[in-house]
KOLBA-12527 format. One record per residue: x, y, z of N, C-alpha, C in turn; chain; residue in three letters. Coordinates in steps of 0.2 Angstrom, whole numbers, plus 5000, padded with zeros to 4 digits. Example, Ala and Ser with C-alpha at 12.3 -4.5 7.8 and 13.67 -1.06 7.14 Angstrom:
// residues 2
[pt [5066,4972,5039],[5062,4978,5039],[5066,4984,5039],A,ala];
[pt [5064,4989,5035],[5068,4995,5036],[5064,5000,5039],A,ser];
This chain:
// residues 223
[pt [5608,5528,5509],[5615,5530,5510],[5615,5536,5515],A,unk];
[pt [5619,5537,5520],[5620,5540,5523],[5629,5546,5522],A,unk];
[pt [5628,5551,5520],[5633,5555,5518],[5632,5561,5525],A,unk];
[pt [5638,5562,5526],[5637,5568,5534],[5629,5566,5537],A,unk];
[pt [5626,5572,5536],[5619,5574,5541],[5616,5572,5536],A,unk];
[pt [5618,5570,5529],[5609,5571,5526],[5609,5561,5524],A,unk];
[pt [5604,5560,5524],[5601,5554,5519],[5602,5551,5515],A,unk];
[pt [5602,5547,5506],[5597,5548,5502],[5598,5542,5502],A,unk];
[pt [5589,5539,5502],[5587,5534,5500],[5582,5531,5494],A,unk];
[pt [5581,5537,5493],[5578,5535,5484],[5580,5541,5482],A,unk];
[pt [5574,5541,5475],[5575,5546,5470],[5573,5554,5471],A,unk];
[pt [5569,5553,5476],[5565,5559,5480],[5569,5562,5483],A,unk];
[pt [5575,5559,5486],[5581,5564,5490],[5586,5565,5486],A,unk];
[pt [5585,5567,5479],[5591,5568,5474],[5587,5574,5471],A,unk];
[pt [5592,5581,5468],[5587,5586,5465],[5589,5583,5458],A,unk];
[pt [5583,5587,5454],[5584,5587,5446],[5589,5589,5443],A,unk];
[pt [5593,5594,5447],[5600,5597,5445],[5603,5599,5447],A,unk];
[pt [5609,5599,5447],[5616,5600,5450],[5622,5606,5447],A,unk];
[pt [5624,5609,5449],[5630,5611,5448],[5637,5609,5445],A,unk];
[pt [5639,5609,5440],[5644,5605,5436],[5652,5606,5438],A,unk];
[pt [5654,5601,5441],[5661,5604,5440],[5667,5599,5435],A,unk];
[pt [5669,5602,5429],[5672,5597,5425],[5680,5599,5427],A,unk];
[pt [5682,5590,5429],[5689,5591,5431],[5691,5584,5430],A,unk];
[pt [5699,5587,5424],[5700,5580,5420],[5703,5575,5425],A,unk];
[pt [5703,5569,5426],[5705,5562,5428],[5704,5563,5436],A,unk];
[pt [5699,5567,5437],[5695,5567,5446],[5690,5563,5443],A,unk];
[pt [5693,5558,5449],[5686,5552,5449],[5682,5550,5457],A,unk];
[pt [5676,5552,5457],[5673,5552,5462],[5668,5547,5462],A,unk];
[pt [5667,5541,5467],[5662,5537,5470],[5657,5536,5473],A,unk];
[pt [5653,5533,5474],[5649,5532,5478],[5650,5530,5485],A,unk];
[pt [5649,5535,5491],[5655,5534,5499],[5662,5535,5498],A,unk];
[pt [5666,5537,5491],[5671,5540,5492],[5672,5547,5493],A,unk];
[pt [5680,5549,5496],[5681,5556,5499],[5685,5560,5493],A,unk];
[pt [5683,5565,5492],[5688,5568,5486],[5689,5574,5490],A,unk];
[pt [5694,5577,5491],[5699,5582,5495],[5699,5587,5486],A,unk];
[pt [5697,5594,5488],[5696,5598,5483],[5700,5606,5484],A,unk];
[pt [5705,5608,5480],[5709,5615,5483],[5704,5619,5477],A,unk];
[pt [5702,5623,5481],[5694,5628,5476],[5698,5635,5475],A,unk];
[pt [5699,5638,5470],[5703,5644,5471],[5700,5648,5463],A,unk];
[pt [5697,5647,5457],[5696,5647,5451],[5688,5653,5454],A,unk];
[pt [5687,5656,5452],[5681,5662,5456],[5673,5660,5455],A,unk];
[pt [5674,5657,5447],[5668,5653,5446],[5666,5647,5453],A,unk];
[pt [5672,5642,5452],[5671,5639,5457],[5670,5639,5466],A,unk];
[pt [5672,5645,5466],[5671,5649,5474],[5664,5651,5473],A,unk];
[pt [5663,5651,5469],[5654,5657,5467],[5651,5651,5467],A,unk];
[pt [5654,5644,5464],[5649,5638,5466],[5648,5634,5472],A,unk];
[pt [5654,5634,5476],[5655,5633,5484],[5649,5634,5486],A,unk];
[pt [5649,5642,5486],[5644,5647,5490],[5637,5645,5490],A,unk];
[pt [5636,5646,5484],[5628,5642,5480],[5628,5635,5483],A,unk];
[pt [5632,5631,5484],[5628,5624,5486],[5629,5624,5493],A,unk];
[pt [5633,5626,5497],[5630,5629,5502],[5627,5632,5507],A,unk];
[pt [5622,5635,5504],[5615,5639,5504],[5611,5637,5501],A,unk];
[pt [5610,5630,5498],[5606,5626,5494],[5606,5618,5498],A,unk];
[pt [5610,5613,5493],[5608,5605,5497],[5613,5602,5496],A,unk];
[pt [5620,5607,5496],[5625,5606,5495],[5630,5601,5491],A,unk];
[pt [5627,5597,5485],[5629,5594,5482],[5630,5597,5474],A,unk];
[pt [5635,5595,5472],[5640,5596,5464],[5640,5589,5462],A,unk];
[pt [5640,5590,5456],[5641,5584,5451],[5649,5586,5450],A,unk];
[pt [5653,5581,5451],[5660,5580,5447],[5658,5576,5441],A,unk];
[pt [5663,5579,5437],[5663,5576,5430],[5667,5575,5425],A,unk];
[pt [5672,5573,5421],[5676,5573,5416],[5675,5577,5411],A,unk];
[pt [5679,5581,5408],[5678,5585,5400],[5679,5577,5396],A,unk];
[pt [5677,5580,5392],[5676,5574,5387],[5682,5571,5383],A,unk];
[pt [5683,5565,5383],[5690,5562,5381],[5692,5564,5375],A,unk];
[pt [5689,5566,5371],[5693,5569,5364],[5694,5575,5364],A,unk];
[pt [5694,5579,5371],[5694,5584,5371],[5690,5590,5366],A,unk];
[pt [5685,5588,5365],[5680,5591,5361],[5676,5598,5363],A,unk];
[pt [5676,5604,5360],[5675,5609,5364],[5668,5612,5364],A,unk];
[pt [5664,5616,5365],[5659,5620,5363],[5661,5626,5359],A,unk];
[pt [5655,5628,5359],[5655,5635,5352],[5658,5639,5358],A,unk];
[pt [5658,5641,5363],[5661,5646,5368],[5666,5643,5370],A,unk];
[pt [5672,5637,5369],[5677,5639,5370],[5675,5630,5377],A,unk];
[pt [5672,5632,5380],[5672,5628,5389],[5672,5621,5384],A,unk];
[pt [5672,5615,5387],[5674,5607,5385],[5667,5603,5384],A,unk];
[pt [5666,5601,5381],[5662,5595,5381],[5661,5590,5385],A,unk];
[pt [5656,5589,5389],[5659,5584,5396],[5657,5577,5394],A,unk];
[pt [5659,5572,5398],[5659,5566,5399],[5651,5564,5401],A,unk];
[pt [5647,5557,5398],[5638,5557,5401],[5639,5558,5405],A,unk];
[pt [5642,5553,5410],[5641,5549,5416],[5645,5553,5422],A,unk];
[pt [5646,5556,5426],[5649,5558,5433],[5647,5556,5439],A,unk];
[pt [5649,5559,5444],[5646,5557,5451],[5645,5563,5456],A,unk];
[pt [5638,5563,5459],[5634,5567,5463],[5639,5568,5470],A,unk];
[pt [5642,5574,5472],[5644,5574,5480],[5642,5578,5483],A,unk];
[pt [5643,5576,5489],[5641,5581,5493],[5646,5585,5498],A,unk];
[pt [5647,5590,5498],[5650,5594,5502],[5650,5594,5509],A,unk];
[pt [5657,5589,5514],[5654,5588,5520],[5659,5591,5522],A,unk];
[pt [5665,5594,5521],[5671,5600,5525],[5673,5606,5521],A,unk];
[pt [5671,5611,5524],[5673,5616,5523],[5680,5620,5526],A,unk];
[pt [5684,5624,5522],[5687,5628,5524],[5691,5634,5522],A,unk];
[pt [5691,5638,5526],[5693,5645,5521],[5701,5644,5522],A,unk];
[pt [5705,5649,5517],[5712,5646,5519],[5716,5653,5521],A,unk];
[pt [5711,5658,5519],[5715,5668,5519],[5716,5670,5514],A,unk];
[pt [5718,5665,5510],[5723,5670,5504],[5716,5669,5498],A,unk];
[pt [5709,5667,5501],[5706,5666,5494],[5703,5661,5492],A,unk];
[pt [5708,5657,5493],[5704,5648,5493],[5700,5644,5497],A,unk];
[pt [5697,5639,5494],[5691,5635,5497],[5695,5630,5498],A,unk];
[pt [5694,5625,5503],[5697,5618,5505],[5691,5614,5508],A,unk];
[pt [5690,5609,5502],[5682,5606,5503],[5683,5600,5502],A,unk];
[pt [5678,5595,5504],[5677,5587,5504],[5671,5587,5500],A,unk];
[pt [5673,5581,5497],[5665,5578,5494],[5667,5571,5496],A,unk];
[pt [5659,5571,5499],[5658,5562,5498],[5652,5559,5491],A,unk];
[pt [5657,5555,5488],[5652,5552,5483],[5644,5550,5485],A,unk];
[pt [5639,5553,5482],[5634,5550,5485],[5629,5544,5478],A,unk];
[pt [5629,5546,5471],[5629,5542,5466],[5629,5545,5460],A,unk];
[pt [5630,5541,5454],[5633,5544,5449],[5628,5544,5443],A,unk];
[pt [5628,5549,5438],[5624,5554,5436],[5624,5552,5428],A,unk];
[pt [5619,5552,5425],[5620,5555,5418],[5616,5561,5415],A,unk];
[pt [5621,5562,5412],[5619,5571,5411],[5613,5569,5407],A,unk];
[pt [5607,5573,5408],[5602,5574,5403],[5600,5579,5397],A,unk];
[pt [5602,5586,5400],[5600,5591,5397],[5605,5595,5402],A,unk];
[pt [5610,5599,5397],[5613,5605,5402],[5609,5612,5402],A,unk];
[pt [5611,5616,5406],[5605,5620,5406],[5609,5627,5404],A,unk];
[pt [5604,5633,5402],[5604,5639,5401],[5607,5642,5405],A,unk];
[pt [5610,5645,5408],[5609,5646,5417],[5616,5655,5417],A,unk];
[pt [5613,5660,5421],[5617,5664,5422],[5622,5664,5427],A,unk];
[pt [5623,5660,5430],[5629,5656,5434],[5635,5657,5431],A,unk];
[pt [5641,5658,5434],[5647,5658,5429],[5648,5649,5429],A,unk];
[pt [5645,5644,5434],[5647,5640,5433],[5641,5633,5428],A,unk];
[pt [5644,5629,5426],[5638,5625,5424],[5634,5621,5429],A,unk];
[pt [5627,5619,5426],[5624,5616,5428],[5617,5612,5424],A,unk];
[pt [5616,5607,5427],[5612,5602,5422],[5607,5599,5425],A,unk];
[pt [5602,5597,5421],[5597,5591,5423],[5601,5584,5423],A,unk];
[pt [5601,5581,5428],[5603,5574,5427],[5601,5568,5430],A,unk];
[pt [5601,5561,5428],[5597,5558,5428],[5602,5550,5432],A,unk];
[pt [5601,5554,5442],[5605,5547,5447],[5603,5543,5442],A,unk];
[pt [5609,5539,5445],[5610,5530,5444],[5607,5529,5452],A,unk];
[pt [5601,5528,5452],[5598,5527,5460],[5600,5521,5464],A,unk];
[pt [5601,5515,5458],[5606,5507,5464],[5609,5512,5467],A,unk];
[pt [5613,5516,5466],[5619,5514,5470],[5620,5519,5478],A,unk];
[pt [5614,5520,5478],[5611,5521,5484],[5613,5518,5488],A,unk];
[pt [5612,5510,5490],[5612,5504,5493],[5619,5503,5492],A,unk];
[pt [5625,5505,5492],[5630,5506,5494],[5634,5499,5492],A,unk];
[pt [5632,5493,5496],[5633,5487,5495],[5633,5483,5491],A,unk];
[pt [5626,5484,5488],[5623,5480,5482],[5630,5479,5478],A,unk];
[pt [5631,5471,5478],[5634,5469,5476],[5641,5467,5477],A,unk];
[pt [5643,5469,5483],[5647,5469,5485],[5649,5461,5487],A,unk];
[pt [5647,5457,5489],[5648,5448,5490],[5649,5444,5482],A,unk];
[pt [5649,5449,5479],[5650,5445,5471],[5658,5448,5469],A,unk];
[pt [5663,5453,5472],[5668,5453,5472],[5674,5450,5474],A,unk];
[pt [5678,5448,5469],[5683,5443,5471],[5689,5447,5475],A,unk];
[pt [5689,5449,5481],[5692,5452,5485],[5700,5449,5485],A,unk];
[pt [5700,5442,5483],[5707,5441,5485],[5713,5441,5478],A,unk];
[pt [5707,5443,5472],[5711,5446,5466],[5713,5452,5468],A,unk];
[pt [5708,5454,5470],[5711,5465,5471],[5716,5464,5475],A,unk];
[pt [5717,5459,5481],[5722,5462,5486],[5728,5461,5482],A,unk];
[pt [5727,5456,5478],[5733,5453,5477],[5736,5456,5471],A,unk];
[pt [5732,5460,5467],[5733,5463,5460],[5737,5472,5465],A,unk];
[pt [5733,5474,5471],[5734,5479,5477],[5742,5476,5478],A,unk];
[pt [5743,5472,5481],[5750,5471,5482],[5755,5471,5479],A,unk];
[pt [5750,5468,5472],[5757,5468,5468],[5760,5473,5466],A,unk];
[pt [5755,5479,5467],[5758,5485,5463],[5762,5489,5470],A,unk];
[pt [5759,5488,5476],[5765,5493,5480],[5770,5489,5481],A,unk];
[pt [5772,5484,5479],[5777,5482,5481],[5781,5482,5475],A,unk];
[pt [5780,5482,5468],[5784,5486,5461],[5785,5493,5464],A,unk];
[pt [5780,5497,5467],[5783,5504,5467],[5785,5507,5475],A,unk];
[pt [5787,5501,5477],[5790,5501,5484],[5786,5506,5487],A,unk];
[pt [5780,5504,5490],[5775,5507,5495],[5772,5505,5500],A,unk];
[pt [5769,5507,5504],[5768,5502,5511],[5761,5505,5511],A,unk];
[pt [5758,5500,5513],[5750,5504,5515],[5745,5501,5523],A,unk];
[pt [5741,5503,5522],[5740,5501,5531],[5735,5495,5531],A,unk];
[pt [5738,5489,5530],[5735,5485,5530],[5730,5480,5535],A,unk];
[pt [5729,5483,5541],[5726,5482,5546],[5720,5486,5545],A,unk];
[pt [5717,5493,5542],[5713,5496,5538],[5709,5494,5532],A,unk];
[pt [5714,5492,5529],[5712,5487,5521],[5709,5481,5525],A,unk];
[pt [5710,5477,5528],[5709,5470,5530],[5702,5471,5534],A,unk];
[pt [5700,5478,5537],[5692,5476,5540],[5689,5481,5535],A,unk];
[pt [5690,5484,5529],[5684,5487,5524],[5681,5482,5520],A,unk];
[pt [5674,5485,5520],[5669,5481,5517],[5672,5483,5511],A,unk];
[pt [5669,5477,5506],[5670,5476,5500],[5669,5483,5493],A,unk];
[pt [5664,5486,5496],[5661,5493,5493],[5665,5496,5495],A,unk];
[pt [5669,5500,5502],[5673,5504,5503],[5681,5504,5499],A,unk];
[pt [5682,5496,5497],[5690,5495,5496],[5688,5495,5489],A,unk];
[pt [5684,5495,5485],[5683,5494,5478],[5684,5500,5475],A,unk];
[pt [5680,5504,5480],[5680,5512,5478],[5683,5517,5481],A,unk];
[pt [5688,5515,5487],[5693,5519,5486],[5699,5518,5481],A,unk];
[pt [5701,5511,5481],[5707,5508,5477],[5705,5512,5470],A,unk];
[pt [5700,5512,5467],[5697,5513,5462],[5700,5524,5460],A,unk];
[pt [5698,5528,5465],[5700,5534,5468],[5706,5535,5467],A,unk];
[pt [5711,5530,5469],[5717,5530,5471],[5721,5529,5466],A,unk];
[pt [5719,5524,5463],[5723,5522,5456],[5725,5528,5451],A,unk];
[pt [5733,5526,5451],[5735,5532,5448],[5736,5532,5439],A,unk];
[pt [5729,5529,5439],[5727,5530,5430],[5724,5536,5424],A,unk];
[pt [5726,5534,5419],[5723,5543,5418],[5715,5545,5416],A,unk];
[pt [5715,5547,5412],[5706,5550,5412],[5700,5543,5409],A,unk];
[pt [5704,5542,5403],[5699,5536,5399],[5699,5530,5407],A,unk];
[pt [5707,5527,5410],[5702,5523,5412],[5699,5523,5420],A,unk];
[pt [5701,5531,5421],[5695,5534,5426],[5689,5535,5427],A,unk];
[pt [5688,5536,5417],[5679,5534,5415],[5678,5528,5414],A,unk];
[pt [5683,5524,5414],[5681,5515,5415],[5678,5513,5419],A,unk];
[pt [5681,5515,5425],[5681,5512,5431],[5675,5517,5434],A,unk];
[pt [5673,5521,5433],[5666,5525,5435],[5663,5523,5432],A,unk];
[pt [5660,5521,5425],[5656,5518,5421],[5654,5511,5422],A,unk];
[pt [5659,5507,5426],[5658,5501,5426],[5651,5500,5429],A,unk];
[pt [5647,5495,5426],[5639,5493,5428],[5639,5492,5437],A,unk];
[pt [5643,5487,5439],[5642,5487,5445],[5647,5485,5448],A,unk];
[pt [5651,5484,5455],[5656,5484,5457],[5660,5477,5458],A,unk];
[pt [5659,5471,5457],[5662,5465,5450],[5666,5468,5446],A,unk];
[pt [5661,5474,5441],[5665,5474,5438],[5671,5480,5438],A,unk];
[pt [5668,5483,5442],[5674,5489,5443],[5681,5485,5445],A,unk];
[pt [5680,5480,5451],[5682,5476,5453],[5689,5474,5450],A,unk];
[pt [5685,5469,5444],[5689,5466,5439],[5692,5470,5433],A,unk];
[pt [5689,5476,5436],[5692,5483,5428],[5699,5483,5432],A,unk];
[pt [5697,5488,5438],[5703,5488,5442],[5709,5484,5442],A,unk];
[pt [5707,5475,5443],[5712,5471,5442],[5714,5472,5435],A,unk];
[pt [5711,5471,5430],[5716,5472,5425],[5720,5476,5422],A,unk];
[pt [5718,5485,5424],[5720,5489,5425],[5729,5487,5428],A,unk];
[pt [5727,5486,5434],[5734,5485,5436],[5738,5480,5435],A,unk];
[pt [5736,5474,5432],[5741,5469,5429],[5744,5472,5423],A,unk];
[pt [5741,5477,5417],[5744,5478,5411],[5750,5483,5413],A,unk];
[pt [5748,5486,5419],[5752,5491,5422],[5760,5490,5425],A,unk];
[pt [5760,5483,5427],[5763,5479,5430],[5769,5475,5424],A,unk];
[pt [5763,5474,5419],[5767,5468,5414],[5773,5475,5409],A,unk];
[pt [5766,5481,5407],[5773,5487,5405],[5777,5485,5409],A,unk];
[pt [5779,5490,5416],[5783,5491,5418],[5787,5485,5419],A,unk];
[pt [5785,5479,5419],[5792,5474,5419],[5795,5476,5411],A,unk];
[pt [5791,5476,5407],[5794,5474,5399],[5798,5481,5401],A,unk];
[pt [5797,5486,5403],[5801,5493,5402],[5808,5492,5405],A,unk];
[pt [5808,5490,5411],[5815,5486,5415],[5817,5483,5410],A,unk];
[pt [5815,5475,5405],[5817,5472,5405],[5822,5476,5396],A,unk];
[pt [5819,5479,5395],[5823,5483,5389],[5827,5487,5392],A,unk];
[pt [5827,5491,5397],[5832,5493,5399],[5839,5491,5402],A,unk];
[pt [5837,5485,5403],[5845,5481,5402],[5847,5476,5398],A,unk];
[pt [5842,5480,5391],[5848,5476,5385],[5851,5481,5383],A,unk];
């Protein structure tokens, strides 16, 4: 996979640990772009460290029962996703304005000790997903469009569908997937899912339950 200037093509171009950053219903991919307003001082001290290091952060979910440690900080979610940091910006008043692109997703193994205000862990890539594609011709493409359409058209939205129509099947899975306006459980659904089939199909159902509410919710609304 090719992320900015850097590579990774196996396990060798992945470090042993990462830099934590837990933030609830941000859900990062594999080649998707997450836009990040950094302003928190921990997390500007973590900025800084990744790049002067290999500039990659795990993004990750606090944990869905919001469960806490003995200090107070959350319990995280296993499984996250590795980014890389490809735009930087300073804003004057303070703030960091960054990108990350998914490069693949992580399970924590061991968090670590560390003097850092921010966290950081041993973790253990999901290395498929390197190969970007893998699996991408076993997606049923013309359910997602059609499950896609049905919802901008309930919530009167327009989208650029000359862009949609020439993304490979990996890029639309995982951006729609990004974009869906879902909350954290099935944010970790759809990151969790085994391979992109399924995320696929998590997605379509995702938004058909979405769709059947909100009709039953009109339809009560005018008895």
């Amino acid at each position: 996979m090719q992320v900015g200037n850097a590579r990774y093509l196996n396990g060798t171009d992945l470090p042993h640990s990462v830099p934590i950053f837990p933030l609830t219903a941000a859900l990062l991919l594999p080649g998707g772009r997450m836009p990040l307003n950094i302003f928190e001082p921990r997390y500007l001290e973590m900025v800084d460290h990744v790049l002067a290091h290999d500039r990659l952060i795990g993004m990750i979910q606090p944990r869905l029962d919001g469960a806490l440690r003995h200090d107070g900080e959350p319990e995280l979610c296993e499984v996250g996703c590795i980014g890389r940091l490809t735009s930087f910006a300073e804003t004057g008043d303070g703030r960091y304005l960054v990108s990350l692109q998914g490069v693949c997703r992580f399970r924590i193994a061991e968090e670590l000790a560390v003097k850092t205000p921010f966290r950081q862990a041993h973790v253990t890539p999901f290395i498929a997903d390197l190969d970007i594609e893998a699996g991408a011709s076993e997606v049923d493409r013309t359910a997602l469009l059609k499950a896609f359409r049905a919802y901008l058209k309930a919530n009167e939205m327009e989208a650029d569908w000359d862009s949609i129509s020439r993304a490979e099947n990996a890029t639309l899975v995982n951006a729609l997937s990004m974009m869906a306006p879902y909350g954290p459980a099935e944010k970790q659904a759809l990151l969790e899912a085994p391979d992109l089939k399924t995320r696929a199909a998590t997605l379509v159902a995702m938004t058909e339950i979405a769709l059947a509410r909100a009709d039953d919710e009109f339809g009560a609304s005018l008895q």
